[in-house]
DONU-503159 format. One line per field, with one value per residue (C-alpha): x, y, z; residue number from 1. Coordinates in Angstrom, 3 decimals, m for minus. Example, Ala and Ser with C-alpha at 12.3 -4.5 7.8 and 13.67 -1.06 7.14 Angstrom:
BEGIN
xx = [12.300_13.670]
yy = [m4.500_m1.060]
zz = [7.800_7.140]
i = [1_2]
//
This chain:
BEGIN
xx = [m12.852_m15.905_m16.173_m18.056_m21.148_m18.686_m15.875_m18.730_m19.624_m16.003_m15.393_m19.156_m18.050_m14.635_m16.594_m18.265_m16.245_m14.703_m15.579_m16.600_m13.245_m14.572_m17.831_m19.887_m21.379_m24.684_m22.751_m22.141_m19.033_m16.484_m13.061_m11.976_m14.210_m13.149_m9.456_m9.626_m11.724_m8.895_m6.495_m8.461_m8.822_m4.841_m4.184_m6.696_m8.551_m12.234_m13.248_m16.276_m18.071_m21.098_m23.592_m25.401_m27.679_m31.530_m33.246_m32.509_m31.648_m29.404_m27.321_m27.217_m26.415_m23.413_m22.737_m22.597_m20.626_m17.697_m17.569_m17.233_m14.532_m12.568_m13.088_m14.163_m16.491_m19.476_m19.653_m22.221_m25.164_m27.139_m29.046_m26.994_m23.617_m21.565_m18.615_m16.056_m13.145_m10.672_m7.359_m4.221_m2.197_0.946_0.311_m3.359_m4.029_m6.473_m6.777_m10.206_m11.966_m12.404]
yy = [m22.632_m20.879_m17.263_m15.326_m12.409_m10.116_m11.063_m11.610_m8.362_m6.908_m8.700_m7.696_m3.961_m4.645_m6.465_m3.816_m1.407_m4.504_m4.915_m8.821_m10.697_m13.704_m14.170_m16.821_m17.210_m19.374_m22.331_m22.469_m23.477_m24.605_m26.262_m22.748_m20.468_m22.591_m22.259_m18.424_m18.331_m20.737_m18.242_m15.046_m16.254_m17.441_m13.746_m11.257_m13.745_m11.726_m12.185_m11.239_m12.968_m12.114_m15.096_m15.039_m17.662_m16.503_m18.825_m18.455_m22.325_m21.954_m19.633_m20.766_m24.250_m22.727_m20.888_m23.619_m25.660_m23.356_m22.558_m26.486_m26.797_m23.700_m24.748_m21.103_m19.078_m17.232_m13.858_m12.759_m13.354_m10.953_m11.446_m12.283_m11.465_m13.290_m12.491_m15.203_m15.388_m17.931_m16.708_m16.982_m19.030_m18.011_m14.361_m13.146_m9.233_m8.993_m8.786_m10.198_m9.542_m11.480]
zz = [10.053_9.087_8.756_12.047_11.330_12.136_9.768_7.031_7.691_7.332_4.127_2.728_3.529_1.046_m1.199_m1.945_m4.052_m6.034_m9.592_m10.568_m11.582_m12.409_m14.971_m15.323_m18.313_m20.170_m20.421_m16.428_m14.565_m16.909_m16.238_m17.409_m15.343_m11.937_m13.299_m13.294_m10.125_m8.019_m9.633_m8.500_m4.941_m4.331_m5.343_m4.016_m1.285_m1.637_m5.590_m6.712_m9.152_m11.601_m12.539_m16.279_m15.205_m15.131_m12.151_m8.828_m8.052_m10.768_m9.310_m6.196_m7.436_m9.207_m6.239_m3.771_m6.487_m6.570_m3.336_m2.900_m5.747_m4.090_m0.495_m0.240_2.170_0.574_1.924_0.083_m2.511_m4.178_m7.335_m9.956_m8.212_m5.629_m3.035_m1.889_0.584_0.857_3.312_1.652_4.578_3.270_2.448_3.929_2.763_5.720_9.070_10.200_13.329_15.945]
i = [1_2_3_4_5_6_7_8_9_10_11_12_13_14_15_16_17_18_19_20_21_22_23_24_25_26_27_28_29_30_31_32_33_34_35_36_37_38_39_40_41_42_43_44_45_46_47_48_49_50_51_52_53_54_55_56_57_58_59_60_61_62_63_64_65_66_67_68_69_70_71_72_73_74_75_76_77_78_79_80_81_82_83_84_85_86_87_88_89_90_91_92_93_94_95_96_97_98]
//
């Protein structure tokens, strides 16, 4: 179920004191990078993630490919750094608004 304004919003707002977990470097997503990002997301749900690459499409092709490969929601996108959310069903450390 996708994500409403107002629980983007929410989750942009907690975003925004996190450091970046997961970093992406010049050789793109790697079997390892996606490994650690899964990882990241199962335990602390919003990850934030910092992007090396220098074009814009390429970011938001790696963007949009691990939000794909994580079956995650993209909260936010700025530049070179990137917030995703993916509820934990068994153990969720938010509660979203309606």
């Amino acid at each position: 179920m996708p994500l409403t304004a107002a629980q983007k919003r929410y989750l942009r707002s907690l975003a925004h004191e996190l450091r970046p977990i997961v970093l992406v470097g010049q050789k793109g997503v790697t079997e390892a990078v996606l490994a650690e990002f899964e990882g990241a997301l199962a335990h602390h749900e919003l990850v934030k993630v910092k992007l090396a690459g220098a074009e814009r499409e390429q970011r938001a092709a790696v963007i949009e490919a691990m939000r794909a490969h994580a079956n995650a929601e993209v909260v936010q996108a700025i530049g070179k750094t990137a917030s995703f959310y993916r509820r934990n069903p068994e153990h969720s450390r938010f509660d979203l608004p309606r």
